[in-house]
N, CA, C and O atoms as CSV, one atom per row, in Angstrom:
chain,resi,resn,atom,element,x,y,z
A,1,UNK,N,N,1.485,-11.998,13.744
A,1,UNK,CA,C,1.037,-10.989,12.795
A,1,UNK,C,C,0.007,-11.600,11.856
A,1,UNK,O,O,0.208,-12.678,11.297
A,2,UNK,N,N,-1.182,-10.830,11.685
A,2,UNK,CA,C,-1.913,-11.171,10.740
A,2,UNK,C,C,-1.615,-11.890,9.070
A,2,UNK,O,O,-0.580,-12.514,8.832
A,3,UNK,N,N,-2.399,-11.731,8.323
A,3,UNK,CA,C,-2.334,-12.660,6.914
A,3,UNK,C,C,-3.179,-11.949,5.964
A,3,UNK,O,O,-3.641,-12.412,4.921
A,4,UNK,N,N,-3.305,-10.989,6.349
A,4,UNK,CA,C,-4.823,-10.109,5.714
A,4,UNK,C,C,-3.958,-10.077,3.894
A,4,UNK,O,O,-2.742,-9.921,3.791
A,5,UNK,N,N,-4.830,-10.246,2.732
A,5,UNK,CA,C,-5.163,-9.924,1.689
A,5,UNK,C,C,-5.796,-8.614,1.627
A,5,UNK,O,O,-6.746,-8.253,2.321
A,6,UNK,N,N,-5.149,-7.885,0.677
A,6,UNK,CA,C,-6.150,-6.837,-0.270
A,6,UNK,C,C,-6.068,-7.123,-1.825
A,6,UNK,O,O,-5.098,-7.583,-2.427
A,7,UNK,N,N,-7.311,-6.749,-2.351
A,7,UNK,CA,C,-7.172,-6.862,-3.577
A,7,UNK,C,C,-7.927,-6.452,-4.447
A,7,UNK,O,O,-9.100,-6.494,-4.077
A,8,UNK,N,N,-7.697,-5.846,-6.040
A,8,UNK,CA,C,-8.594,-5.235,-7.056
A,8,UNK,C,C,-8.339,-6.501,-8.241
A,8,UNK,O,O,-7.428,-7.161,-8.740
A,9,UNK,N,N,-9.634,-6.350,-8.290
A,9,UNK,CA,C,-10.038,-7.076,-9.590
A,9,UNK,C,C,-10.643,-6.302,-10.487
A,9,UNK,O,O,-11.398,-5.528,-9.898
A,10,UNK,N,N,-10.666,-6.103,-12.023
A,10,UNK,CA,C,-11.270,-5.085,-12.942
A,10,UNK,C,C,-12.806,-5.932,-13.082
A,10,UNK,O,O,-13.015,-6.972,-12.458
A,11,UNK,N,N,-13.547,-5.471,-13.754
A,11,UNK,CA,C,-14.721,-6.378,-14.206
A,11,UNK,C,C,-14.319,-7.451,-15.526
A,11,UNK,O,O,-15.185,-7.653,-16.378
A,12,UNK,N,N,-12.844,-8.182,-15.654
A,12,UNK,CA,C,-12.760,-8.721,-16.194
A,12,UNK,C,C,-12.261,-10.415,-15.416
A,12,UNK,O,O,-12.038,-11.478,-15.996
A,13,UNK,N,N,-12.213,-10.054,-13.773
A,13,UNK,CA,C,-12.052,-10.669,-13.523
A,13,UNK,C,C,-10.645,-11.393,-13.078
A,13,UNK,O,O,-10.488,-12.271,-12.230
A,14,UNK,N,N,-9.606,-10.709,-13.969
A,14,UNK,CA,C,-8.509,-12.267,-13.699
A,14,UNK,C,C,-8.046,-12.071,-12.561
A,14,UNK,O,O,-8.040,-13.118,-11.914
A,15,UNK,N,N,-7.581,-11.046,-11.912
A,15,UNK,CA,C,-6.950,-11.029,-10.104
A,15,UNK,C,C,-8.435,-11.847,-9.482
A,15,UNK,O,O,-8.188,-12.871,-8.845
A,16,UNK,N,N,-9.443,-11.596,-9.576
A,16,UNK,CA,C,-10.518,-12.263,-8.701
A,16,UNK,C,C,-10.441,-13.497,-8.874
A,16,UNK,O,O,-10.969,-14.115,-7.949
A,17,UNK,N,N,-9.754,-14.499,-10.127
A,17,UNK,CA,C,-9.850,-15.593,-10.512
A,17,UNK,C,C,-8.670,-16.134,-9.507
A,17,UNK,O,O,-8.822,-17.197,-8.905
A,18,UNK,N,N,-7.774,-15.533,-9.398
A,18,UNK,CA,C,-6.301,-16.063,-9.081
A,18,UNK,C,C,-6.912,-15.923,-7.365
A,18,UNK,O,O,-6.742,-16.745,-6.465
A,19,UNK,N,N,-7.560,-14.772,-7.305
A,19,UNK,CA,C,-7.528,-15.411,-5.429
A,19,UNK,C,C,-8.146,-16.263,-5.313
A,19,UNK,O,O,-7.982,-16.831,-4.234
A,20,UNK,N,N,-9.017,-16.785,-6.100
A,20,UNK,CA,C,-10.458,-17.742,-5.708
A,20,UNK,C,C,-8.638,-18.711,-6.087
A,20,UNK,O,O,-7.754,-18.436,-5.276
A,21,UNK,N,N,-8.472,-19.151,-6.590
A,21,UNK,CA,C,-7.303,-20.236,-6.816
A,21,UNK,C,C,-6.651,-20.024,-5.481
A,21,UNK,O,O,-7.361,-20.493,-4.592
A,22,UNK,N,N,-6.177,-19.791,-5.288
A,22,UNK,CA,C,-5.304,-19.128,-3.804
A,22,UNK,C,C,-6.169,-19.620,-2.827
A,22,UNK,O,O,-5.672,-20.453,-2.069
A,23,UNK,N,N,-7.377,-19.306,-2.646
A,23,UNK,CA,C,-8.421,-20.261,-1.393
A,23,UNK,C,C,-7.741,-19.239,-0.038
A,23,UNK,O,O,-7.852,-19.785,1.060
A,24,UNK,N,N,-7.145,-18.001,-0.027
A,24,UNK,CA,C,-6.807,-17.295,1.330
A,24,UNK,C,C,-7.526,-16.113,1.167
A,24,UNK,O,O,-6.904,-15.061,1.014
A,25,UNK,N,N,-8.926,-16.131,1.179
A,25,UNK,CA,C,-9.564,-14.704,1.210
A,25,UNK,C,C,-9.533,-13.706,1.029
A,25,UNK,O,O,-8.739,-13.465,0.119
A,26,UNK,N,N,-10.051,-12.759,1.461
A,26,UNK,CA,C,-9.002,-11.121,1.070
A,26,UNK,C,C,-10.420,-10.336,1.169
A,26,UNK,O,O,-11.596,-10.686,1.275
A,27,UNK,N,N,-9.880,-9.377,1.102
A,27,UNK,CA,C,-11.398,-8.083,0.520
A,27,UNK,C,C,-10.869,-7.399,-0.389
A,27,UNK,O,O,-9.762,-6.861,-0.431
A,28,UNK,N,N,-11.678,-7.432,-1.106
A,28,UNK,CA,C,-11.706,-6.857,-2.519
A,28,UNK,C,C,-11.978,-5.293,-2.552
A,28,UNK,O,O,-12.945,-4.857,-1.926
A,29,UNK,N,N,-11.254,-4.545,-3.176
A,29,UNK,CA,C,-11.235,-3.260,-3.457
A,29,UNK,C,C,-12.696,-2.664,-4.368
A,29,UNK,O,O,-13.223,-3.200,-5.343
A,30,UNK,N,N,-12.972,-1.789,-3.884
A,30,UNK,CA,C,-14.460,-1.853,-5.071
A,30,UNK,C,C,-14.135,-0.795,-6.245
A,30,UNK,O,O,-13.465,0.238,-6.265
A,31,UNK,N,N,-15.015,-1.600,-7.376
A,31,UNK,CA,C,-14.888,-1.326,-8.508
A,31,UNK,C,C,-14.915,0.052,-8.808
A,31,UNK,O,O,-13.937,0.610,-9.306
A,32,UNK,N,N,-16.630,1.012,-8.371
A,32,UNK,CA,C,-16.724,2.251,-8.985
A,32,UNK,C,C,-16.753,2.992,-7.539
A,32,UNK,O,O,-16.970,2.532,-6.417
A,33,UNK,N,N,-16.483,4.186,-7.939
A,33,UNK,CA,C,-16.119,5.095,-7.323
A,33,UNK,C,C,-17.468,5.466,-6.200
A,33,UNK,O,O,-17.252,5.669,-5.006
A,34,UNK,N,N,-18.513,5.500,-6.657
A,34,UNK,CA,C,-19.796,5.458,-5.916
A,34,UNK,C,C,-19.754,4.336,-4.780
A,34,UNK,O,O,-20.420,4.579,-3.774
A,35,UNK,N,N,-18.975,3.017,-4.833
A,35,UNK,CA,C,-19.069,1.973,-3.157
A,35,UNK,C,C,-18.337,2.202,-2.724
A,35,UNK,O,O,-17.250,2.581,-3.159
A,36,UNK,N,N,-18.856,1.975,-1.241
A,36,UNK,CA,C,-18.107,2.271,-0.084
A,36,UNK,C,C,-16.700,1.974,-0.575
A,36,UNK,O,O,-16.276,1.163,-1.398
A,37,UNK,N,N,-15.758,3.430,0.644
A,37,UNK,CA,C,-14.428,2.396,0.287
A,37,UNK,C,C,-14.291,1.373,0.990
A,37,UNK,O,O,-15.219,1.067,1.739
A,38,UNK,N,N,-13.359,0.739,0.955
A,38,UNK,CA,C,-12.655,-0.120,2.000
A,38,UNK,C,C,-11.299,0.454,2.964
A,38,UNK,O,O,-10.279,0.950,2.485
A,39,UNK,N,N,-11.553,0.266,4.302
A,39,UNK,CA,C,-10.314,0.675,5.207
A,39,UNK,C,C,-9.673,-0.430,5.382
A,39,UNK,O,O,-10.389,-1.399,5.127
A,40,UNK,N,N,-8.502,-0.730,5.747
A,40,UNK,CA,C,-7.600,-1.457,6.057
A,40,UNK,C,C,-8.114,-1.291,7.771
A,40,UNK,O,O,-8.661,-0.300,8.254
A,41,UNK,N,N,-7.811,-2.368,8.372
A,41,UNK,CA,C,-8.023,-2.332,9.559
A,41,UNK,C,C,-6.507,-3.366,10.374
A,41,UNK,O,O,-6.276,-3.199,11.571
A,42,UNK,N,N,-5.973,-3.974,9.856
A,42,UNK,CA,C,-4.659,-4.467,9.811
A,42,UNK,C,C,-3.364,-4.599,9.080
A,42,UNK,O,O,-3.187,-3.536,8.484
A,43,UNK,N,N,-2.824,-5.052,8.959
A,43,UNK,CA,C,-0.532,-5.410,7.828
A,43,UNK,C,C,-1.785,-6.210,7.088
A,43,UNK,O,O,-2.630,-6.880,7.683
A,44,UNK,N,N,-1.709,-5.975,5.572
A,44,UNK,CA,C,-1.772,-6.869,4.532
A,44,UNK,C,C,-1.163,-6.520,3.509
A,44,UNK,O,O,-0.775,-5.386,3.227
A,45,UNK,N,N,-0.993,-8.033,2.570
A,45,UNK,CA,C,-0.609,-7.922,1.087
A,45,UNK,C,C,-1.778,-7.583,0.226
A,45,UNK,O,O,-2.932,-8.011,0.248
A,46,UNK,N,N,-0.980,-6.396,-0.807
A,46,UNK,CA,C,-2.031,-6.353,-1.886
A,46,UNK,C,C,-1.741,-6.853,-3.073
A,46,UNK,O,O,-0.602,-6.899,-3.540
A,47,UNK,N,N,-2.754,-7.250,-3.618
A,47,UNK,CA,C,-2.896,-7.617,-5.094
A,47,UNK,C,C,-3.099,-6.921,-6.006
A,47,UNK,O,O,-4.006,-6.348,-5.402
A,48,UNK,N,N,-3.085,-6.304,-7.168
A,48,UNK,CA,C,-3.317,-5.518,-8.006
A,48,UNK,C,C,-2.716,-5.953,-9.714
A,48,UNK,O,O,-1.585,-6.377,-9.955
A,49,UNK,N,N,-3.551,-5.768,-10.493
A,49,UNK,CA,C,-3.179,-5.887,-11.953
A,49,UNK,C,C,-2.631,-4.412,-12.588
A,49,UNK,O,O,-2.930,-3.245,-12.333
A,50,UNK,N,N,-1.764,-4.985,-13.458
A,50,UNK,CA,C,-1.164,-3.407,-14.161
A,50,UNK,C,C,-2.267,-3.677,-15.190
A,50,UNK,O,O,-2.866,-4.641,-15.668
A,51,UNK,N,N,-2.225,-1.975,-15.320
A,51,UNK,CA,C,-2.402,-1.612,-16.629
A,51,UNK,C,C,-1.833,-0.765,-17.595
A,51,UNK,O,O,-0.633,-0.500,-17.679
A,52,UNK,N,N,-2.819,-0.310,-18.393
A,52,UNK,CA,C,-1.475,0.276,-19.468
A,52,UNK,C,C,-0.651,-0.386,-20.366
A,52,UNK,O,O,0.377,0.168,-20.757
A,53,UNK,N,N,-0.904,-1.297,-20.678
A,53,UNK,CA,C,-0.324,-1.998,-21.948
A,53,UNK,C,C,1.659,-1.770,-21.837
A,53,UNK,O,O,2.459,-1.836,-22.771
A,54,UNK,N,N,1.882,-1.560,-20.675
A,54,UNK,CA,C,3.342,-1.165,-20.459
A,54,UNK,C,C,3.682,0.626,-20.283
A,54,UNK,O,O,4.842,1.034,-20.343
A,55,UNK,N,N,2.790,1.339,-20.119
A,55,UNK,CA,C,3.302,2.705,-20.374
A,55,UNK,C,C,2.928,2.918,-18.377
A,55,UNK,O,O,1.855,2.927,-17.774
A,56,UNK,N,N,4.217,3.044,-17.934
A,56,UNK,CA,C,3.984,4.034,-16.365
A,56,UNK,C,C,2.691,4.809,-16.017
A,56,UNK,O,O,1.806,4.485,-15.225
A,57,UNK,N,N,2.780,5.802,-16.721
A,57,UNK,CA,C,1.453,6.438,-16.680
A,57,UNK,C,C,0.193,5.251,-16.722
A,57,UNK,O,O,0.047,4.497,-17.684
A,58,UNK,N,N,-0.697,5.232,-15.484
A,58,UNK,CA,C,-1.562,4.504,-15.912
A,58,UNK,C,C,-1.639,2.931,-15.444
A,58,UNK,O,O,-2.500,2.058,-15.548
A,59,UNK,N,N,0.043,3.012,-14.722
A,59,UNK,CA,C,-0.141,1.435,-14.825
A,59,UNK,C,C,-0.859,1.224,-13.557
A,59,UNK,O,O,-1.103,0.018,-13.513
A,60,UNK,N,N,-1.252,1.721,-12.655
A,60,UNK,CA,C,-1.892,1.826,-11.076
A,60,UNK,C,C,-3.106,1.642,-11.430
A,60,UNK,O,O,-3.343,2.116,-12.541
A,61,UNK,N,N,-4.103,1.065,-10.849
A,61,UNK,CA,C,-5.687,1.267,-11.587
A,61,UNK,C,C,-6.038,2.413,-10.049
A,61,UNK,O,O,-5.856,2.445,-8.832
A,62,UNK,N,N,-6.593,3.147,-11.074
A,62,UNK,CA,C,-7.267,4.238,-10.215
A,62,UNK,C,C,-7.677,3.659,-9.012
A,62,UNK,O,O,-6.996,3.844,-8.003
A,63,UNK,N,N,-8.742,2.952,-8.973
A,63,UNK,CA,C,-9.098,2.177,-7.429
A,63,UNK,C,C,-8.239,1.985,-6.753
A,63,UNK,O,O,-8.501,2.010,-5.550
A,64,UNK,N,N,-6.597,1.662,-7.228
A,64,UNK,CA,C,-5.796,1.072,-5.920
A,64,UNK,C,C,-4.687,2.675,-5.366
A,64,UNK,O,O,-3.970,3.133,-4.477
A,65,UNK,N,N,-5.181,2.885,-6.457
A,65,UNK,CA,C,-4.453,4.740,-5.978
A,65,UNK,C,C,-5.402,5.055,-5.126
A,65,UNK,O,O,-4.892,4.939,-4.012
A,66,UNK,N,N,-6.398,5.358,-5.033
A,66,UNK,CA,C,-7.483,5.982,-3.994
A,66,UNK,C,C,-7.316,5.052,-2.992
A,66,UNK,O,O,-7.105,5.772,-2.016
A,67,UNK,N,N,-7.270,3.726,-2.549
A,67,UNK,CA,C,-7.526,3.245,-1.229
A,67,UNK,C,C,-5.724,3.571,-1.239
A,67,UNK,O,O,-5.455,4.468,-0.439
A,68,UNK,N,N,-4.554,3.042,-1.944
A,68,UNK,CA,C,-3.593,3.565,-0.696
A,68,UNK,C,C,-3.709,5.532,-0.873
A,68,UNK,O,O,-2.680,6.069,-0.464
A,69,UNK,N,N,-4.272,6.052,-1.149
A,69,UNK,CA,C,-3.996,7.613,-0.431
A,69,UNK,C,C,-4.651,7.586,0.620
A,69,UNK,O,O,-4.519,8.663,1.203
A,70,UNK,N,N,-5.392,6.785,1.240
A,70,UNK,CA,C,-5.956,6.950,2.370
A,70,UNK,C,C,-4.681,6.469,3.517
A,70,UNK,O,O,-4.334,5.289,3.573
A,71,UNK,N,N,-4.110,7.428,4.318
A,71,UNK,CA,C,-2.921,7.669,4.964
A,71,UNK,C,C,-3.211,6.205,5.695
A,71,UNK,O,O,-2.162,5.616,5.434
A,72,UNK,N,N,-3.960,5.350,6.398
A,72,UNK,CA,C,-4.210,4.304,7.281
A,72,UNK,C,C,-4.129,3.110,6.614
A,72,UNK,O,O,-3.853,2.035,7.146
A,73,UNK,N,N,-4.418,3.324,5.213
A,73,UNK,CA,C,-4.842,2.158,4.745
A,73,UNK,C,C,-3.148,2.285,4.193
A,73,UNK,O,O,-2.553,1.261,4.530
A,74,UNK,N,N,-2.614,2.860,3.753
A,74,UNK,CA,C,-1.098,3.345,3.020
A,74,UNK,C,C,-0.218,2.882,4.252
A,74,UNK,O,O,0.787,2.195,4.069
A,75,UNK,N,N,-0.657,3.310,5.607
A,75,UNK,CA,C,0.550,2.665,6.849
A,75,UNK,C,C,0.211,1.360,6.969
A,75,UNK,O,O,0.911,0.721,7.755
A,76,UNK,N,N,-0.765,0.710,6.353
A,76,UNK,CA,C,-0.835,-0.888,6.726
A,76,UNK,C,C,0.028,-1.610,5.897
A,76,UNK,O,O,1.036,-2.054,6.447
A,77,UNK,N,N,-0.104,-1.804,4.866
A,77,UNK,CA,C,0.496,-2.215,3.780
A,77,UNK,C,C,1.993,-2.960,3.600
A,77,UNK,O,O,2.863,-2.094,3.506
A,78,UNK,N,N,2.479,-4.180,3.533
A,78,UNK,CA,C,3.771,-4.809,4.227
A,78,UNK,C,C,4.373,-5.284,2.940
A,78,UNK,O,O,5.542,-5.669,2.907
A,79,UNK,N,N,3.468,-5.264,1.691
A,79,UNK,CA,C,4.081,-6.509,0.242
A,79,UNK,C,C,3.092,-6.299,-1.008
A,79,UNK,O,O,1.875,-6.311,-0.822
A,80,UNK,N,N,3.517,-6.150,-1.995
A,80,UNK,CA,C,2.143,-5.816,-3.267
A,80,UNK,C,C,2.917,-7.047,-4.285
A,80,UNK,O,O,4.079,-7.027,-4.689
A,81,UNK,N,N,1.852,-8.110,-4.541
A,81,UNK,CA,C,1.740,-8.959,-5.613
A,81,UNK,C,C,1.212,-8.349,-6.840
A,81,UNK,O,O,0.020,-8.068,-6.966
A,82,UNK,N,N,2.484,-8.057,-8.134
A,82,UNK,CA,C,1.294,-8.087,-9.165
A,82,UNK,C,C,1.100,-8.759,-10.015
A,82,UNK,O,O,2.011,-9.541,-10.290
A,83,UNK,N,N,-0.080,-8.799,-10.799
A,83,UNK,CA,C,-0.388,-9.277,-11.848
A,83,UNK,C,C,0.200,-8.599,-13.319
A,83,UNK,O,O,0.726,-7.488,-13.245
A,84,UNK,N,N,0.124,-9.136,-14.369
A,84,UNK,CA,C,0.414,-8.650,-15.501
A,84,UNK,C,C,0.438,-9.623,-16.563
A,84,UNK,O,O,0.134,-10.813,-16.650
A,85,UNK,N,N,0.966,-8.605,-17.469
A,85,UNK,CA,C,0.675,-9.800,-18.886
A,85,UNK,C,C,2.858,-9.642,-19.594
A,85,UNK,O,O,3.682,-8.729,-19.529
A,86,UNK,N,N,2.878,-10.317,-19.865
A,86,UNK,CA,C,4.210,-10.669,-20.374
A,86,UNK,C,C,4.651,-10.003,-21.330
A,86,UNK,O,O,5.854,-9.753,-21.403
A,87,UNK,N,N,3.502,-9.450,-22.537
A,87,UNK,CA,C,3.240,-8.853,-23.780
A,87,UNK,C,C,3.798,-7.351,-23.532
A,87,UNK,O,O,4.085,-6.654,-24.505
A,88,UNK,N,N,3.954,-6.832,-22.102
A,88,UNK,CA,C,3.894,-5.735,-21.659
A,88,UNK,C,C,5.571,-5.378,-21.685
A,88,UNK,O,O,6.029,-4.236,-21.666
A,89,UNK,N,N,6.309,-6.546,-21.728
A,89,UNK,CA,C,7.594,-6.729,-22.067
A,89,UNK,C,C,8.654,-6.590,-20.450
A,89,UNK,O,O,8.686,-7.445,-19.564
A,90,UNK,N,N,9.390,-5.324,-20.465
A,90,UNK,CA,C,9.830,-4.571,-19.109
A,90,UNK,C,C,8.812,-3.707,-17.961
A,90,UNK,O,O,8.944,-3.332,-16.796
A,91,UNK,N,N,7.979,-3.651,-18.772
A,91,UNK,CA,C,6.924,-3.547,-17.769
A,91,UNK,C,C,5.288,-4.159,-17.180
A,91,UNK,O,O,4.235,-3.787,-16.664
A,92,UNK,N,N,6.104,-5.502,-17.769
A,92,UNK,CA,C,5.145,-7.066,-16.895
A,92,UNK,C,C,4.953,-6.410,-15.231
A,92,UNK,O,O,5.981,-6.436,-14.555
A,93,UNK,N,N,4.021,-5.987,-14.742
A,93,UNK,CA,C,4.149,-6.297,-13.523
A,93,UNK,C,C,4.433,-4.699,-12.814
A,93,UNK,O,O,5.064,-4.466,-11.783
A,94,UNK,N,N,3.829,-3.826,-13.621
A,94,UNK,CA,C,4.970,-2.683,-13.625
A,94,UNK,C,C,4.142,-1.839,-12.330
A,94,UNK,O,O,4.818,-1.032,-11.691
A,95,UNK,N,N,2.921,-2.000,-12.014
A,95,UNK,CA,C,2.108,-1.546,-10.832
A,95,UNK,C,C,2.769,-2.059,-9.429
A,95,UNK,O,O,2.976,-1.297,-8.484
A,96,UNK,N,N,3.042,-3.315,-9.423
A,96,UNK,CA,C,3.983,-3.233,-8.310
A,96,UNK,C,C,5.146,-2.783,-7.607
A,96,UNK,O,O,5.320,-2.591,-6.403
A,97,UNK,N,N,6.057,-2.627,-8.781
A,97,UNK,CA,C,6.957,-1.668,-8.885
A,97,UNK,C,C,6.568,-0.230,-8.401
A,97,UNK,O,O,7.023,0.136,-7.317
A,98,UNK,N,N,5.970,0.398,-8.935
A,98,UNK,CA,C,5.285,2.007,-8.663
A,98,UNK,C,C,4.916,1.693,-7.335
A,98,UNK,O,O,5.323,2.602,-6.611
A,99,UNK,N,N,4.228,0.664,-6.568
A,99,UNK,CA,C,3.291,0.362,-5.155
A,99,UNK,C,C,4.827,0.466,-4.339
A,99,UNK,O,O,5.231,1.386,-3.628
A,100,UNK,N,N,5.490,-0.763,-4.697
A,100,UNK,CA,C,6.872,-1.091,-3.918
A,100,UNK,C,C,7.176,0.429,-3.775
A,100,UNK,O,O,6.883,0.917,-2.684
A,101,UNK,N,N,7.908,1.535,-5.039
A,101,UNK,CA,C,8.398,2.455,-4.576
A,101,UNK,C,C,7.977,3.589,-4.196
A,101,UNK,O,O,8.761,4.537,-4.172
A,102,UNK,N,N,6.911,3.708,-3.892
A,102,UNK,CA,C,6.251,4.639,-3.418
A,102,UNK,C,C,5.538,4.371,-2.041
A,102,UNK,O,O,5.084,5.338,-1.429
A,103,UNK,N,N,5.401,2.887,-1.442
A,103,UNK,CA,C,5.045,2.931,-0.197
A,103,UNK,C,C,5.878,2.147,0.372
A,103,UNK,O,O,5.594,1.589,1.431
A,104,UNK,N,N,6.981,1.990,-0.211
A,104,UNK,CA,C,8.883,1.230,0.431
A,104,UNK,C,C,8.146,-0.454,1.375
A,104,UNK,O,O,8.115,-0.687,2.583
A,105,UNK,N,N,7.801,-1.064,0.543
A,105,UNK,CA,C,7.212,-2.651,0.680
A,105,UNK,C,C,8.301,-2.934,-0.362
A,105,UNK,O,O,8.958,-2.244,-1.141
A,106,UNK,N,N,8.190,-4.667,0.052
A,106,UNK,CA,C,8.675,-5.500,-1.235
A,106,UNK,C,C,7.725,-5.853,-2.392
A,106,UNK,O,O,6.505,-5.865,-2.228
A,107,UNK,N,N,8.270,-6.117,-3.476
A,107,UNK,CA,C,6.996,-6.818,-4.712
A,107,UNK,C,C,7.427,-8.624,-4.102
A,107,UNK,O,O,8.432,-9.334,-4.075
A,108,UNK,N,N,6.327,-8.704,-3.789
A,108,UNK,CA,C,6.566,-10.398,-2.967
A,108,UNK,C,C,6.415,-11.367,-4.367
A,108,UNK,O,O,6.891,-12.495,-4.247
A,109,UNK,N,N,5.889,-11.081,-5.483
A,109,UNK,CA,C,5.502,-11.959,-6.389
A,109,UNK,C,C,5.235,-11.397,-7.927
A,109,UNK,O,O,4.463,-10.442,-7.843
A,110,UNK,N,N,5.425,-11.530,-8.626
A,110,UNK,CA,C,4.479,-11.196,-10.114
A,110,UNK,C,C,3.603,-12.603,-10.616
A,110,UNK,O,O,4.091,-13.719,-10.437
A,111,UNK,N,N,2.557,-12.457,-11.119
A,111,UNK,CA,C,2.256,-13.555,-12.275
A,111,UNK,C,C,1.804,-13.213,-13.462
A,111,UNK,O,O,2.218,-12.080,-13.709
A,112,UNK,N,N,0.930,-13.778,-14.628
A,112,UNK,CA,C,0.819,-13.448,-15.496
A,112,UNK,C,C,-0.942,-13.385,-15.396
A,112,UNK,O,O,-1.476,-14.197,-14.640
A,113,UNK,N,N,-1.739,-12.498,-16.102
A,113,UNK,CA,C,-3.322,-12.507,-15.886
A,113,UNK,C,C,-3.734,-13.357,-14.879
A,113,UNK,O,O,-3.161,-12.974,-13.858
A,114,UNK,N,N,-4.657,-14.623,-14.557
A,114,UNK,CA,C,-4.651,-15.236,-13.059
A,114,UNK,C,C,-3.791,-16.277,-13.032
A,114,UNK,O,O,-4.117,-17.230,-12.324
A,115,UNK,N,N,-3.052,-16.318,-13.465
A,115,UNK,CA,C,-1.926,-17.374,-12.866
A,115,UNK,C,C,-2.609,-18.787,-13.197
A,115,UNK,O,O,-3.727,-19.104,-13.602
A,116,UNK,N,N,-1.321,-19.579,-12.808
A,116,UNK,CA,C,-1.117,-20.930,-12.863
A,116,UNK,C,C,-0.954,-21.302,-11.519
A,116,UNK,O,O,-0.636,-20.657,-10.521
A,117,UNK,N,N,-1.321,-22.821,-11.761
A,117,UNK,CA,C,-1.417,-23.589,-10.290
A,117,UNK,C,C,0.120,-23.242,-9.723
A,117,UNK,O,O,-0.031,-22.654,-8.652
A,118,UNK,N,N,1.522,-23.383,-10.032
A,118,UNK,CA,C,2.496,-23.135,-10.235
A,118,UNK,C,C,2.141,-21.920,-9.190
A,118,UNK,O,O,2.228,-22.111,-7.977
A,119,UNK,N,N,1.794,-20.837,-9.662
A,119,UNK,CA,C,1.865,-19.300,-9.549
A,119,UNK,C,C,1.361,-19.485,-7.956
A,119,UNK,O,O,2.055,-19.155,-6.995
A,120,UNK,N,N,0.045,-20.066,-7.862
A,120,UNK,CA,C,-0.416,-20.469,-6.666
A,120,UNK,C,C,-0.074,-20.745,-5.608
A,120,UNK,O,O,-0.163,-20.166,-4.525
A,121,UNK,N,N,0.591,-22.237,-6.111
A,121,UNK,CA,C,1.628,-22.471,-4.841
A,121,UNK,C,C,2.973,-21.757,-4.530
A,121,UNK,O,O,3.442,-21.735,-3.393
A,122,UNK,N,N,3.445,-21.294,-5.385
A,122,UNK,CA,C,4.356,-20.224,-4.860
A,122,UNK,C,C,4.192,-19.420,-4.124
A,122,UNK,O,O,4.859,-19.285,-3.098
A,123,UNK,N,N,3.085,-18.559,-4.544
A,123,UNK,CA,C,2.377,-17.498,-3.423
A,123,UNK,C,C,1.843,-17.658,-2.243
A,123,UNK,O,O,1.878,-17.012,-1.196
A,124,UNK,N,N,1.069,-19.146,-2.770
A,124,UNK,CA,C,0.986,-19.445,-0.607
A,124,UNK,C,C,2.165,-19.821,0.032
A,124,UNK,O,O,2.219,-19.401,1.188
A,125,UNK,N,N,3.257,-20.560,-0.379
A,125,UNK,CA,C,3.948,-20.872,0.456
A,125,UNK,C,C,5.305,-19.346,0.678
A,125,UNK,O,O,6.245,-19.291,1.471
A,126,UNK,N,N,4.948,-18.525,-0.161
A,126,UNK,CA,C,5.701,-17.636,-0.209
A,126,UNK,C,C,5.124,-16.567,0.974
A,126,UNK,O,O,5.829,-15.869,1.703
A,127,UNK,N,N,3.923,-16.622,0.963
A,127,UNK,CA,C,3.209,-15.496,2.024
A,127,UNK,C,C,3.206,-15.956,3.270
A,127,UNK,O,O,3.033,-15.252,4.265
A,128,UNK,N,N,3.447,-17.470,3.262
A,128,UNK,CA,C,3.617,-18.181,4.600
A,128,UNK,C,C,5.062,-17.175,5.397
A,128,UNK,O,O,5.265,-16.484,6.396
A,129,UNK,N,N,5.926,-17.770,3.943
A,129,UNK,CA,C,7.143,-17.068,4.703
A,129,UNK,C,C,7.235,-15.798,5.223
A,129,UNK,O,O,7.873,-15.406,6.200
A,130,UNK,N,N,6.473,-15.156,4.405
A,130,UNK,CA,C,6.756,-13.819,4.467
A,130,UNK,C,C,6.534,-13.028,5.971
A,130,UNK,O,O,7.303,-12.390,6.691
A,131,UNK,N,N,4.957,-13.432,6.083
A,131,UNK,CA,C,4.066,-13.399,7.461
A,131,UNK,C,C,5.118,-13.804,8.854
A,131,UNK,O,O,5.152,-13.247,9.952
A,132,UNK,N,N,5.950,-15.000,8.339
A,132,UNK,CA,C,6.369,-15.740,9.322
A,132,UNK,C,C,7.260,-14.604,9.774
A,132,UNK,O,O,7.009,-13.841,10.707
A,133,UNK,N,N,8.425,-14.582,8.933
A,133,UNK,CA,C,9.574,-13.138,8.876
A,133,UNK,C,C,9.073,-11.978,9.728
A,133,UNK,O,O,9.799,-11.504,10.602
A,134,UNK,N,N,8.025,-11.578,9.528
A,134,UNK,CA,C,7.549,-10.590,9.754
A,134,UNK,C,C,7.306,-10.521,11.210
A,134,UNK,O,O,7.671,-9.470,11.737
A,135,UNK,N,N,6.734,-11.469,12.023
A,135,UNK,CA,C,6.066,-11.932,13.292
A,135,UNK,C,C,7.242,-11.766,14.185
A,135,UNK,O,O,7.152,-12.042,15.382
């Protein structure tokens, strides 16, 4: 089974920071609504940052709602890593949660804005496993 990455980064950068740390590629979700989308063409993990300062409403960034409503790109989908900030309290991380229960994946990971080397190696050796399980 494949290893495919998806992932949104805001124009602030920190999910884009944490994959460049990660060194396992991915395609990136696009920013405005005017670029192409992106299709899924295989099983990948996505990445995504909450938002919303902790409030549900909101915590999805629009971009990652539009690529999973696309029914193909929504049946690929096997694990959602998120990002978040700690400040957010019970809802650190709270976009993955909403991803997990609404497209019945696991949340394979949380970290905090782009992570720590720590965060890093967890996640590769964690996606190793995961992939492996999966195969």
């Amino acid at each position: 089974m494949s290893s495919s990455l998806i992932y949104f980064s805001s124009v602030s950068g920190n999910t884009d920071r944490f994959m460049d740390k990660l060194g396992r590629g991915g395609d990136r979700l696009p920013l405005r609504k005017a670029d192409d989308p992106l299709r899924a063409t295989e099983p990948y993990v996505l990445v995504t940052p909450t938002y919303g300062g902790g409030v549900e409403g909101g915590a999805v960034p629009k971009q990652v709602i539009r690529f999973l409503n696309d029914p193909v790109n929504r049946s690929l989908i096997r694990g959602v890593i998120a990002a978040g900030n700690t400040n957010f309290g019970e809802a650190y991380g709270l976009a993955g949660d909403i991803i997990s229960s609404k497209c019945r994946v696991p949340v394979l990971y949380r970290f905090e804005l782009f992570g720590t080397a720590d965060d890093v190696d967890i996640v590769g050796q964690g996606l190793d496993a995961f992939w492996q399980r999966l195969s």
